[in-house]
LOZA-451756 format. One record per residue (C-alpha): residue number from 1; residue in three letters; chain; x, y, z. Coordinates in steps of 0.25 Angstrom, whole numbers, plus 2048, in hexadecimal, padded with zeros to 3 digits. Example, Ala and Ser with C-alpha at 12.3 -4.5 7.8 and 13.67 -1.06 7.14 Angstrom:
site seq = 1	type = ala	mol = A	c1 = 831	c2 = 7EE	c3 = 81F
site seq = 2	type = ser	mol = A	c1 = 837	c2 = 7FC	c3 = 81D
***
This chain:
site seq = 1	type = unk	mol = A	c1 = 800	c2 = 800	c3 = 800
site seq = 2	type = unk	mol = A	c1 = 805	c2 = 80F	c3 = 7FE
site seq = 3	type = unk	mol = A	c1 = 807	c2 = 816	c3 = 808
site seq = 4	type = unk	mol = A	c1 = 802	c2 = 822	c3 = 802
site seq = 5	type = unk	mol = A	c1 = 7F6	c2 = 81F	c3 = 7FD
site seq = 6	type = unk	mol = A	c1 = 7E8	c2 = 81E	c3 = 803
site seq = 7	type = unk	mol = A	c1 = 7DB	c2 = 819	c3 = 7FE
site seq = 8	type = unk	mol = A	c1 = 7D4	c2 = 827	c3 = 7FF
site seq = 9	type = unk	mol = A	c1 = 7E0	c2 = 82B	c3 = 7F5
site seq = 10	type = unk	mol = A	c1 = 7D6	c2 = 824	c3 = 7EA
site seq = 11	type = unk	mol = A	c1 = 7CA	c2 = 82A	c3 = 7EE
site seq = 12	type = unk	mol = A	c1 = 7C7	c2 = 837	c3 = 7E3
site seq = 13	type = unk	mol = A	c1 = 7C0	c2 = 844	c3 = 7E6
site seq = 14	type = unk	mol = A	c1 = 7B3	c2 = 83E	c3 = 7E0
site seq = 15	type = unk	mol = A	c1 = 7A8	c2 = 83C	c3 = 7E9
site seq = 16	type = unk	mol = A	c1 = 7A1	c2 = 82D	c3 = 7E5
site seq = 17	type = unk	mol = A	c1 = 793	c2 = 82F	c3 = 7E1
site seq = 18	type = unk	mol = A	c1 = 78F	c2 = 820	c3 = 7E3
site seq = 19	type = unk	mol = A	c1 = 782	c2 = 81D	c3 = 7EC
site seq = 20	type = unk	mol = A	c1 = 786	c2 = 81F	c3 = 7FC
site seq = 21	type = unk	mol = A	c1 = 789	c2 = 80E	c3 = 7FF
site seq = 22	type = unk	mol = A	c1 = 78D	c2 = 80B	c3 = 7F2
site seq = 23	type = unk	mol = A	c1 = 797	c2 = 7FF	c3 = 7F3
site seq = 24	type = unk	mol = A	c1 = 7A1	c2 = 806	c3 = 7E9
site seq = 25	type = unk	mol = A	c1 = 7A6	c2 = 80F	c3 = 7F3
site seq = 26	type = unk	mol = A	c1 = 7AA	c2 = 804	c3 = 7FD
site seq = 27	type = unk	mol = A	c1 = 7B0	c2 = 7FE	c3 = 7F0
site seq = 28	type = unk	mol = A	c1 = 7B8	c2 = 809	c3 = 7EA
site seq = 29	type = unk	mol = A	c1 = 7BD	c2 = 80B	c3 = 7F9
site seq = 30	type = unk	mol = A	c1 = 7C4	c2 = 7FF	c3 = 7F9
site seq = 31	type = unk	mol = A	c1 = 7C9	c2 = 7FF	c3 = 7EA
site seq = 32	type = unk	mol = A	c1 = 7D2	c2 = 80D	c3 = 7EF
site seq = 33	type = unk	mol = A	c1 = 7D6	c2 = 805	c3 = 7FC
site seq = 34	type = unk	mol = A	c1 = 7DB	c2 = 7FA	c3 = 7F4
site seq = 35	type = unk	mol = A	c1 = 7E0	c2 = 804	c3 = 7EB
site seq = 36	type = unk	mol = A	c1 = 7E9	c2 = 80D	c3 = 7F6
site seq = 37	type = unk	mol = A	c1 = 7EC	c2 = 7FD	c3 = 7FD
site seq = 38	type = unk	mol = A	c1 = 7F3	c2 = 7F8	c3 = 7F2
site seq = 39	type = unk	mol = A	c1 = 7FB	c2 = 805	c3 = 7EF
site seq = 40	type = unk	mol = A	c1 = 7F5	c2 = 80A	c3 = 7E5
site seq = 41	type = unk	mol = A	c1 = 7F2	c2 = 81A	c3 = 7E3
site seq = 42	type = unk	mol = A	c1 = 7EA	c2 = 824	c3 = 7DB
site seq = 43	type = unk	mol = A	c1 = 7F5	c2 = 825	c3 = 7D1
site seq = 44	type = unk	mol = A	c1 = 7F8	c2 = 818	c3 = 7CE
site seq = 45	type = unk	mol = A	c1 = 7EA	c2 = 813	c3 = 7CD
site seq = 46	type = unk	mol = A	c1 = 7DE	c2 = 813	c3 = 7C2
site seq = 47	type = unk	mol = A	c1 = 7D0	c2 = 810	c3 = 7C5
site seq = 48	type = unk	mol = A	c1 = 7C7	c2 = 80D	c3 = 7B8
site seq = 49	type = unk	mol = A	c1 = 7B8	c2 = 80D	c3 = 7BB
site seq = 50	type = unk	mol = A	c1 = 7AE	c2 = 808	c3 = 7B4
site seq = 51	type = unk	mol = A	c1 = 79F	c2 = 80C	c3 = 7B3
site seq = 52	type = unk	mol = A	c1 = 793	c2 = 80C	c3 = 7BD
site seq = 53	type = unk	mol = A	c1 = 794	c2 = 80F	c3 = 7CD
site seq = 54	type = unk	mol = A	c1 = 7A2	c2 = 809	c3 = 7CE
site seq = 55	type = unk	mol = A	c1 = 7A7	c2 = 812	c3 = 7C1
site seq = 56	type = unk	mol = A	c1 = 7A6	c2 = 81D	c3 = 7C9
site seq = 57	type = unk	mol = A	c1 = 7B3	c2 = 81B	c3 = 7D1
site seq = 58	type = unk	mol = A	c1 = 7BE	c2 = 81F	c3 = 7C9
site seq = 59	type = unk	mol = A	c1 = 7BA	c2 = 82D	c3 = 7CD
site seq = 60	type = unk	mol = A	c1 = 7B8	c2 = 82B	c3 = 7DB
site seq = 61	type = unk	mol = A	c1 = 7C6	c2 = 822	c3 = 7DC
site seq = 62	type = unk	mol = A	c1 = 7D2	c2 = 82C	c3 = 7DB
site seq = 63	type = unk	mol = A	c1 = 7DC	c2 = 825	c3 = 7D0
site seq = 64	type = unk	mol = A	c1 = 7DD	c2 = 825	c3 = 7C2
site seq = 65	type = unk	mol = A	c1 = 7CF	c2 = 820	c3 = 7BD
site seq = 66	type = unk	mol = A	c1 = 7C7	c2 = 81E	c3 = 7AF
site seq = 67	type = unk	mol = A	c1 = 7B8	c2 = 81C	c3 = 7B0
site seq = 68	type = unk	mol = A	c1 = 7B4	c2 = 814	c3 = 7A4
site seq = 69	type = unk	mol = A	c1 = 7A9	c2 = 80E	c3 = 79D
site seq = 70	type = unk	mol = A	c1 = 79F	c2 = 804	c3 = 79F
site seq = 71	type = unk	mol = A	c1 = 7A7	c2 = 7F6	c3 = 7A3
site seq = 72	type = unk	mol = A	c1 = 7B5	c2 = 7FB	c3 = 79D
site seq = 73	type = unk	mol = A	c1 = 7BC	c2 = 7FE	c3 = 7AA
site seq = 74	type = unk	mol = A	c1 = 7C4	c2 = 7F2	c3 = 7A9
site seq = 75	type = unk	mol = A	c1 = 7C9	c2 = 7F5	c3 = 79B
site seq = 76	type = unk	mol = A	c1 = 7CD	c2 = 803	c3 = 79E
site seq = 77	type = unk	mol = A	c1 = 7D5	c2 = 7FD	c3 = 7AA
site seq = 78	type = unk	mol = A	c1 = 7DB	c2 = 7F2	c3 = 7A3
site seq = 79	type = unk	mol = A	c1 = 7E1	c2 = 7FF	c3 = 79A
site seq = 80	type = unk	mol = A	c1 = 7E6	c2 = 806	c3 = 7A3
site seq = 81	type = unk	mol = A	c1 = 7EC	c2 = 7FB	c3 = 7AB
site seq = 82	type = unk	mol = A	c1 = 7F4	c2 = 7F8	c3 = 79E
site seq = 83	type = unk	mol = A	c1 = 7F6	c2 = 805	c3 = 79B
site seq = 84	type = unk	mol = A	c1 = 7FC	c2 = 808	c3 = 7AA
site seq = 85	type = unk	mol = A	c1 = 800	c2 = 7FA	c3 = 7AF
site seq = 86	type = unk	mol = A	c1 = 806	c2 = 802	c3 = 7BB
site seq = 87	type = unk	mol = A	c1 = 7F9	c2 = 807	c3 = 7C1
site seq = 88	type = unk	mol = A	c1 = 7EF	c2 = 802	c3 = 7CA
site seq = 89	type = unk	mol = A	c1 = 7E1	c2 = 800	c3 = 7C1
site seq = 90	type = unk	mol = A	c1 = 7D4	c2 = 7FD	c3 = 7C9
site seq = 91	type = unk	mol = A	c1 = 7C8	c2 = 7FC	c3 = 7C2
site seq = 92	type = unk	mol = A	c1 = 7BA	c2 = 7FE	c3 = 7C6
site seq = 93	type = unk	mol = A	c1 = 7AC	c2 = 7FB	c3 = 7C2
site seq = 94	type = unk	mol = A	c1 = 79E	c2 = 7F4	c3 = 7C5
site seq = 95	type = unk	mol = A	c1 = 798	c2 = 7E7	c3 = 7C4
site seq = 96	type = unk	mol = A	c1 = 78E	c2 = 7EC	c3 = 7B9
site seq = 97	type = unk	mol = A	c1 = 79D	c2 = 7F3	c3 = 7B2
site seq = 98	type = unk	mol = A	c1 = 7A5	c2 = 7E6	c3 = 7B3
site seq = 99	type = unk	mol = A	c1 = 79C	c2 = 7DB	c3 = 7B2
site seq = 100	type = unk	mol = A	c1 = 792	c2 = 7E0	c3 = 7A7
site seq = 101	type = unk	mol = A	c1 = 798	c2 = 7E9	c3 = 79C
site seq = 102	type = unk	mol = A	c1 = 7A7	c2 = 7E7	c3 = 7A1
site seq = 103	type = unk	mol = A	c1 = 7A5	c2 = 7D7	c3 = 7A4
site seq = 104	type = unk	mol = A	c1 = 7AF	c2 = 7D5	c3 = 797
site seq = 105	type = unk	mol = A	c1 = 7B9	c2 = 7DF	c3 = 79B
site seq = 106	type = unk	mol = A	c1 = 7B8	c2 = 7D9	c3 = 7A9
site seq = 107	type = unk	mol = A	c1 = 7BC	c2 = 7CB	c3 = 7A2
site seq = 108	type = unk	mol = A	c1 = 7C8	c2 = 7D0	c3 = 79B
site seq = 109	type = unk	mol = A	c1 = 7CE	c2 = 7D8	c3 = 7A5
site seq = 110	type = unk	mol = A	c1 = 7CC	c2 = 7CC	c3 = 7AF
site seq = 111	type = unk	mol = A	c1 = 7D4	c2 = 7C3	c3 = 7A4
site seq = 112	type = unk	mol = A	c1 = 7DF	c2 = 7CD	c3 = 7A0
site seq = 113	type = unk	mol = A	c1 = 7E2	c2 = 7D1	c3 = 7AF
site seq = 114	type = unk	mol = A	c1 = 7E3	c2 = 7DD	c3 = 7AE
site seq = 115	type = unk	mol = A	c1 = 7EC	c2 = 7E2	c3 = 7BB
site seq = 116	type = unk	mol = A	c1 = 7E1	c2 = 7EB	c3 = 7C0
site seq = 117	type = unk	mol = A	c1 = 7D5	c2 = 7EA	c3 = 7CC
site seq = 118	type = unk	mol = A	c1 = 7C7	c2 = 7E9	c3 = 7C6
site seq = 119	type = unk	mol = A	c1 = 7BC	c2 = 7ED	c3 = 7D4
site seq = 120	type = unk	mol = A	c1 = 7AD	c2 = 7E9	c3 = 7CF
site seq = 121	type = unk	mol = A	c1 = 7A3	c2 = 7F1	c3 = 7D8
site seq = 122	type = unk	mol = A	c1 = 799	c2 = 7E7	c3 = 7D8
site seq = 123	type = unk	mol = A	c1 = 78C	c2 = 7EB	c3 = 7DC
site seq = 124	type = unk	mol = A	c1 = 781	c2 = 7E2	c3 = 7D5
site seq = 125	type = unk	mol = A	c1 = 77B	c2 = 7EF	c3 = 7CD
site seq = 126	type = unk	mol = A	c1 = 77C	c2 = 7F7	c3 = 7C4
site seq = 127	type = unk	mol = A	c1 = 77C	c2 = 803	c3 = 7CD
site seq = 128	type = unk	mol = A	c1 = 77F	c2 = 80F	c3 = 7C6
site seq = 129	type = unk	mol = A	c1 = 775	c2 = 80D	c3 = 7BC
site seq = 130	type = unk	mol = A	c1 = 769	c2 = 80E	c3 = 7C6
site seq = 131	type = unk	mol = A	c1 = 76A	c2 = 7FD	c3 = 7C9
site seq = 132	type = unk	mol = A	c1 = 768	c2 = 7F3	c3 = 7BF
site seq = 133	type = unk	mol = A	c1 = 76D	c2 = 7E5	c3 = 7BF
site seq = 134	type = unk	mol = A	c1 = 77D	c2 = 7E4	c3 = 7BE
site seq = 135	type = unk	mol = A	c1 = 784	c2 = 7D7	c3 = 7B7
site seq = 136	type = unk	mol = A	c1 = 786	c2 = 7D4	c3 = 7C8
site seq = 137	type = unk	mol = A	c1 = 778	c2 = 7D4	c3 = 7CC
site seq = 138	type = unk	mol = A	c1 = 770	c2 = 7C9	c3 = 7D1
site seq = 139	type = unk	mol = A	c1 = 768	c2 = 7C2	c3 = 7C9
site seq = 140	type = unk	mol = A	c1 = 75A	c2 = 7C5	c3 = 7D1
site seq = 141	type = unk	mol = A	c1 = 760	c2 = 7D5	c3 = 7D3
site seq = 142	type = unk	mol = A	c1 = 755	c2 = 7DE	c3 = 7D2
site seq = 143	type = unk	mol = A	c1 = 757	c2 = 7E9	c3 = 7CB
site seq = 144	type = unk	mol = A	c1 = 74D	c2 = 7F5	c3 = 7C3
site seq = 145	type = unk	mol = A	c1 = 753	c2 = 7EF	c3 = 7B7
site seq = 146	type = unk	mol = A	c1 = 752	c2 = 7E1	c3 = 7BA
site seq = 147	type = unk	mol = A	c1 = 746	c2 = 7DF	c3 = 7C5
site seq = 148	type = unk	mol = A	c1 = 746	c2 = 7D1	c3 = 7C5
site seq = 149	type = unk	mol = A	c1 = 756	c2 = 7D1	c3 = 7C5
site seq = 150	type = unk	mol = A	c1 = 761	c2 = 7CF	c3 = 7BA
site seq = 151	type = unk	mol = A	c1 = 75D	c2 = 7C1	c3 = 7B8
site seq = 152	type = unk	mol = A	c1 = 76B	c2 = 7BD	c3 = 7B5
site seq = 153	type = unk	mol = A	c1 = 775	c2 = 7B6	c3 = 7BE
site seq = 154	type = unk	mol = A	c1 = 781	c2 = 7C1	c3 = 7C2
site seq = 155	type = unk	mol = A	c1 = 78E	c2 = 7C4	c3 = 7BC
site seq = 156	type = unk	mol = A	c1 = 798	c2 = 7BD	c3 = 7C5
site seq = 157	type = unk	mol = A	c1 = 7A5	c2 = 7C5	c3 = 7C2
site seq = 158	type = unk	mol = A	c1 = 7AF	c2 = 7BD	c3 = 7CA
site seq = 159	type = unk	mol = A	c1 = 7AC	c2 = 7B1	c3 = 7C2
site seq = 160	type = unk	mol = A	c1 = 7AD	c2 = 7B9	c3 = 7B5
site seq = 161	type = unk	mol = A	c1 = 7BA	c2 = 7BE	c3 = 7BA
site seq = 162	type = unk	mol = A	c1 = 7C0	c2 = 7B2	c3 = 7BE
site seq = 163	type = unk	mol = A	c1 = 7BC	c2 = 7AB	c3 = 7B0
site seq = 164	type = unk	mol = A	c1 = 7C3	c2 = 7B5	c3 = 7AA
site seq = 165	type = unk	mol = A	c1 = 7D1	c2 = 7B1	c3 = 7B1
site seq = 166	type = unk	mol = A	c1 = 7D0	c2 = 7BD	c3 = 7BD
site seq = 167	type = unk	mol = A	c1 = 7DC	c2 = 7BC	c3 = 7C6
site seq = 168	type = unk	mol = A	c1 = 7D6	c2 = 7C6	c3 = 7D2
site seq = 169	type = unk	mol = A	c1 = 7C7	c2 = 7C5	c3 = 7D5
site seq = 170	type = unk	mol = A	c1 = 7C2	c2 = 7CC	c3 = 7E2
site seq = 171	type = unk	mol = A	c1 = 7B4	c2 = 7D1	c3 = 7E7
site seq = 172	type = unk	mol = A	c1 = 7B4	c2 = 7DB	c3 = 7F2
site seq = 173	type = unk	mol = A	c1 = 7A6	c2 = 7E1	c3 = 7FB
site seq = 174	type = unk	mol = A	c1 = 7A8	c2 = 7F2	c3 = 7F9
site seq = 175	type = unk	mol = A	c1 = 7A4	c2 = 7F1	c3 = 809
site seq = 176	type = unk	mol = A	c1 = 7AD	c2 = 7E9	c3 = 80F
site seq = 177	type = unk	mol = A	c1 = 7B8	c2 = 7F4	c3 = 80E
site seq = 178	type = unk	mol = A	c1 = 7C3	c2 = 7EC	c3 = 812
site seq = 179	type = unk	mol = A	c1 = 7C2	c2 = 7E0	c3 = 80B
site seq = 180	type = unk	mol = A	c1 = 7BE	c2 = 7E7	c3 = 7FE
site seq = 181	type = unk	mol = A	c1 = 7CC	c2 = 7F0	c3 = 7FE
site seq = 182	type = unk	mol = A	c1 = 7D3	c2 = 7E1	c3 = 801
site seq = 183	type = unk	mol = A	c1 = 7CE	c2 = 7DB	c3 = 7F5
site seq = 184	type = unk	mol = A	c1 = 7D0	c2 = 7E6	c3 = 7EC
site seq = 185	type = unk	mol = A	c1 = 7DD	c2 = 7E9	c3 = 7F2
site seq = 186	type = unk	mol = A	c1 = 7E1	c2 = 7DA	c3 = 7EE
site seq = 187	type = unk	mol = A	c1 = 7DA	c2 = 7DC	c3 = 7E1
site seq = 188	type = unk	mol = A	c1 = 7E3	c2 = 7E9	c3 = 7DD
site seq = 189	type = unk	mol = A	c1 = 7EF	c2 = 7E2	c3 = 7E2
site seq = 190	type = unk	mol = A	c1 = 7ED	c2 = 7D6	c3 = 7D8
site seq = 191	type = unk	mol = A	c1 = 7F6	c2 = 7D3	c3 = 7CD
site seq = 192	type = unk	mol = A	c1 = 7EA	c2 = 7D5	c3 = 7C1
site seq = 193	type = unk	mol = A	c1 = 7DC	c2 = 7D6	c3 = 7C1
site seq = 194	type = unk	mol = A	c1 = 7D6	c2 = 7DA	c3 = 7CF
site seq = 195	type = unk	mol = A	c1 = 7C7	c2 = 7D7	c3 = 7CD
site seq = 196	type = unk	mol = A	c1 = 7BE	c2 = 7DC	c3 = 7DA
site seq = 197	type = unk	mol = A	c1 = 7AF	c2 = 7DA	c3 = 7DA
site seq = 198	type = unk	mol = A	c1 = 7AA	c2 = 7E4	c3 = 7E5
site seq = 199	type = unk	mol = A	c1 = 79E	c2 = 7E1	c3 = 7EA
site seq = 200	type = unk	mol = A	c1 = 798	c2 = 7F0	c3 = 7EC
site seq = 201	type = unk	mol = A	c1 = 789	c2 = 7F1	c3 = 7F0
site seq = 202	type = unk	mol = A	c1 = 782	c2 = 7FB	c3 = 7E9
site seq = 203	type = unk	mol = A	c1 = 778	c2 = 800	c3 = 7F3
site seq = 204	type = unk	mol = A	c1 = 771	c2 = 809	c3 = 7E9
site seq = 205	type = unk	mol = A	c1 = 76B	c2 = 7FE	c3 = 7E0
site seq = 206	type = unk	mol = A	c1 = 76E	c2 = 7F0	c3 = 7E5
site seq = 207	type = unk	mol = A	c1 = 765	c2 = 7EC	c3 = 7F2
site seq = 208	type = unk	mol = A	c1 = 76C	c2 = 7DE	c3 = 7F1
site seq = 209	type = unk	mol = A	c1 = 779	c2 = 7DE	c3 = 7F1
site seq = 210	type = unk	mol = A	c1 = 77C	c2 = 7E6	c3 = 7FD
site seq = 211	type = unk	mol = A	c1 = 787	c2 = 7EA	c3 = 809
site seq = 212	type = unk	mol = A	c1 = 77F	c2 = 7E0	c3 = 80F
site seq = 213	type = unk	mol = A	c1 = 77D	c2 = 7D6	c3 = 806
site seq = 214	type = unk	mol = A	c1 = 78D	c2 = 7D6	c3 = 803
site seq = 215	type = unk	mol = A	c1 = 790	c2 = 7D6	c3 = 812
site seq = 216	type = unk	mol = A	c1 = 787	c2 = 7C9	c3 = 816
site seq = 217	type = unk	mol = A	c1 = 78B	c2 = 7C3	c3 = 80A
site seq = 218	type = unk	mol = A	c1 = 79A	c2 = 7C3	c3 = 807
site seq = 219	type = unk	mol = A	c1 = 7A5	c2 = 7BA	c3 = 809
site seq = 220	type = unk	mol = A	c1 = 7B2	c2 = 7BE	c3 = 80B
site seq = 221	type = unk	mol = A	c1 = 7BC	c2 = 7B3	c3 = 803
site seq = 222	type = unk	mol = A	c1 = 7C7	c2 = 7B8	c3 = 80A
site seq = 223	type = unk	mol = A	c1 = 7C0	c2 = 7B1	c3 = 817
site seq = 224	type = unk	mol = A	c1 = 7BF	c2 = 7A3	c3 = 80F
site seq = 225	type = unk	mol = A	c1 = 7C6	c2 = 79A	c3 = 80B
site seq = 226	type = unk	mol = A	c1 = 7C7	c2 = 79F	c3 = 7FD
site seq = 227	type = unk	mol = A	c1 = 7D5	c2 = 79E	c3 = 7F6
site seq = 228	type = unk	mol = A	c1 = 7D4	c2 = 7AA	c3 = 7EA
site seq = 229	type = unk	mol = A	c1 = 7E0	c2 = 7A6	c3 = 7E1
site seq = 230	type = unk	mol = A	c1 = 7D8	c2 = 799	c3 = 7E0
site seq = 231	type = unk	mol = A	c1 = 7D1	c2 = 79B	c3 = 7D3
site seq = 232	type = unk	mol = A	c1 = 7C7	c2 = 78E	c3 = 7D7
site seq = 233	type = unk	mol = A	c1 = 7C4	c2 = 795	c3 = 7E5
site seq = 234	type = unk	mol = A	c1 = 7C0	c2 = 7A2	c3 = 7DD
site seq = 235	type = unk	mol = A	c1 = 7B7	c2 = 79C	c3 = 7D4
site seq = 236	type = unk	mol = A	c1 = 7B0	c2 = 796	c3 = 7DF
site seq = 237	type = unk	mol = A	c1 = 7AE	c2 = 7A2	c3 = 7E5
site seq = 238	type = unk	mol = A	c1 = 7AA	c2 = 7A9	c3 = 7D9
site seq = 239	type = unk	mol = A	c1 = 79F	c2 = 79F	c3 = 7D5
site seq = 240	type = unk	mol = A	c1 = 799	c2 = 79F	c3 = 7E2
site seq = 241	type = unk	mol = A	c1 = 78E	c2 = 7A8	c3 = 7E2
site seq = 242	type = unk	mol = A	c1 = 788	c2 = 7A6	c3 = 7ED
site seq = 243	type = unk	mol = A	c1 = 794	c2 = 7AD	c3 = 7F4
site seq = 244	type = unk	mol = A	c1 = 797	c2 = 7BB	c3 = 7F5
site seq = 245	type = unk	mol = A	c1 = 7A7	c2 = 7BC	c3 = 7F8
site seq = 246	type = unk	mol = A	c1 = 7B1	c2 = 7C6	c3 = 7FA
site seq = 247	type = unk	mol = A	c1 = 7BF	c2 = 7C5	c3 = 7F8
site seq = 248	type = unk	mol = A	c1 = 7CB	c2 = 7C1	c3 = 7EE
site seq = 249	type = unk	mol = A	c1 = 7C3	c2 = 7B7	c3 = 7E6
site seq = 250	type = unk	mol = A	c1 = 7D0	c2 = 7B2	c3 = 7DC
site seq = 251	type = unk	mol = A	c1 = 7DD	c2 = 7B8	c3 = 7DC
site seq = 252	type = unk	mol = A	c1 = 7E7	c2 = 7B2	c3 = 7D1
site seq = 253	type = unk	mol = A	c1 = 7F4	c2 = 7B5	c3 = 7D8
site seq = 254	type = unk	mol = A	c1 = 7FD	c2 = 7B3	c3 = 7CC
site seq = 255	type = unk	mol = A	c1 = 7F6	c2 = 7BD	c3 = 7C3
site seq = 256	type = unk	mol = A	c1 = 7FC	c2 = 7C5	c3 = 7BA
site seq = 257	type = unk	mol = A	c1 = 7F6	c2 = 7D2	c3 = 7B5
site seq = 258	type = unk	mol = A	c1 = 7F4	c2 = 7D5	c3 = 7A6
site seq = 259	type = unk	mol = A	c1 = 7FD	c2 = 7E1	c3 = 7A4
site seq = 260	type = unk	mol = A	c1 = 80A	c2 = 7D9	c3 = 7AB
site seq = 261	type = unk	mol = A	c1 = 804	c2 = 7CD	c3 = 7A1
site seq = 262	type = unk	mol = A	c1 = 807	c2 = 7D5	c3 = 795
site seq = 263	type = unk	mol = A	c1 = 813	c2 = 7DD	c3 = 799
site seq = 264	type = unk	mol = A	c1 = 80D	c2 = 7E9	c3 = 79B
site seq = 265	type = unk	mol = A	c1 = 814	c2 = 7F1	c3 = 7A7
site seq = 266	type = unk	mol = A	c1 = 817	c2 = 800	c3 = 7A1
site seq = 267	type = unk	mol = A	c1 = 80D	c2 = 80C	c3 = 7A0
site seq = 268	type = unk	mol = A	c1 = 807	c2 = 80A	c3 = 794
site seq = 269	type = unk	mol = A	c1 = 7FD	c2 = 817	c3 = 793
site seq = 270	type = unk	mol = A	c1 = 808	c2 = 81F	c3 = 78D
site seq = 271	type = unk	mol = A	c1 = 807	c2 = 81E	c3 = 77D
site seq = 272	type = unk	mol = A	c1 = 813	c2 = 824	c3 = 776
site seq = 273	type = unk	mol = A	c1 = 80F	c2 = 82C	c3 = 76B
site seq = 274	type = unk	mol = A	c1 = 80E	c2 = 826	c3 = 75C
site seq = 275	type = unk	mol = A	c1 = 809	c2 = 819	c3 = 759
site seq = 276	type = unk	mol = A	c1 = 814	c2 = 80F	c3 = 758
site seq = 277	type = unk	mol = A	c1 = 818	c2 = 80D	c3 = 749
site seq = 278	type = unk	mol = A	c1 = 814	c2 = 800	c3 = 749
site seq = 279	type = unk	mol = A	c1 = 805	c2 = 803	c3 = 74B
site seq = 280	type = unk	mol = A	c1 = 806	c2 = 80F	c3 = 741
site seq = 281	type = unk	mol = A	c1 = 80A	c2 = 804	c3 = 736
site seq = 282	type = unk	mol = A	c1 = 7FF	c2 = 7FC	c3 = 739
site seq = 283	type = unk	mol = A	c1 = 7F6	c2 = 809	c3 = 738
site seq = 284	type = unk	mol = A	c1 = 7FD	c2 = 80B	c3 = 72B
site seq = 285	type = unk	mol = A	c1 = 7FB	c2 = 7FD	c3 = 725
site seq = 286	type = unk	mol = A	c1 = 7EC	c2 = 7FD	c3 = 726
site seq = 287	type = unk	mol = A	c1 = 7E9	c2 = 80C	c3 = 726
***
């Protein structure tokens, strides 16, 4: 940890405008903590957003941030991340952002691992567009848009992550303030791609999925028996859906991160002026 640096170092001047109790305060808390734990300061660190409650973020966070477009966070992350290999990248996004229009850039990033940390406020709706049904909901969810539920069974993005060859999956509760910097601290820390599913209740739209309902209902796997570098342990746990767990579900301790895969270990933004003359040619040849 440096010394020097402190978690309110990463709060901005920007008041949050998100609904008093919304879990993402308790969430973005602990991302800075884990952020000022592991040594990490504003300058040195790029927050990309995506869209919905949780894109908001990058302007309450104090660092270099990009607020993208609908489910493109983790492509503008994986840019930057080859562009500036040197640089702590962190991005930041919902369950209706990742898991619906950016489920395929969640796949690819997953595979590639990429050497940044992905944090998935989860709250099983969409809230920022008044509370529809998200790719999370339960099936019997009630909604204005869906009255007698979604009818379909829900996205289960650990199992999609691990059957896309994930080497760090975590989930974290947004209220349990500790434990959530822990495992977002050991996400951060991971040599690729950190995936945290944040269970962050949204107390504006979602009646269900409580403070309370994730208090009486978690597990925490670091108080079982559960081994995370066992990939067969980790599937269990995964395809159990009768469980609601917290913790490192799989860790592969012998990753290797995408950018030191393919050699790529300078800063990379800066272009030097001219085209080289090889791509000039083969302008030439067909132009």
């Amino acid at each position: 940890m440096s010394s020097d640096i402190r978690f309110t170092d990463f709060k901005s001047d920007k008041q949050p405008t998100w609904c008093p109790g919304c879990g993402d305060f308790g969430t973005m808390n602990g991302m800075m903590k884990g952020l000022a734990e592991t040594g990490n300061d504003p300058d040195n660190t790029f927050v990309v957003a995506g869209i919905g409650c949780s894109g908001k973020i990058g302007t309450y966070m104090h660092s270099y941030a990009l607020h993208g477009v609908h489910g493109r966070a983790l492509p503008v992350g994986t840019g930057v991340k080859m562009a500036r290999p040197d640089i702590e990248v962190m991005v930041a996004g919902g369950d209706g952002d990742g898991y619906s229009i950016g489920a395929g850039h969640f796949v690819h990033a997953v595979r590639r691992n990429v050497d940044m940390t992905y944090v998935v406020m989860d709250n099983r709706i969409y809230g920022l567009t008044k509370g529809q049904a998200s790719p999370t909901s339960r099936e019997d969810f009630e909604t204005s848009t869906s009255p007698e539920g979604p009818k379909q069974p829900p996205v289960n993005p650990h199992a999609l992550a691990l059957a896309s060859g994930a080497t760090f999956i975590a989930q974290s509760f947004s209220s349990d303030a500790l434990r959530h910097q822990e495992i977002i601290q050991e996400a951060i820390e991971h040599d690729g791609f950190g995936f945290v599913n944040v269970y962050s209740p949204c107390v504006t739209f979602n009646d269900v999925d409580t403070y309370d309902y994730f208090r009486d209902s978690l597990v925490d796997l670091e108080e079982t028996d559960h081994d995370p570098t066992d990939r067969e342990d980790a599937k269990d746990v995964i395809l159990d859906s009768e469980t609601e767990t917290q913790g490192v579900i799989y860790k592969d301790e012998s990753s290797v991160p995408y950018h030191e895969q393919h050699g790529v270990d300078e800063d990379m933004s800066v272009i030097p002026e001219g085209a080289p003359e090889s791509a000039t040619d083969l302008v030439r040849e067909f132009y």
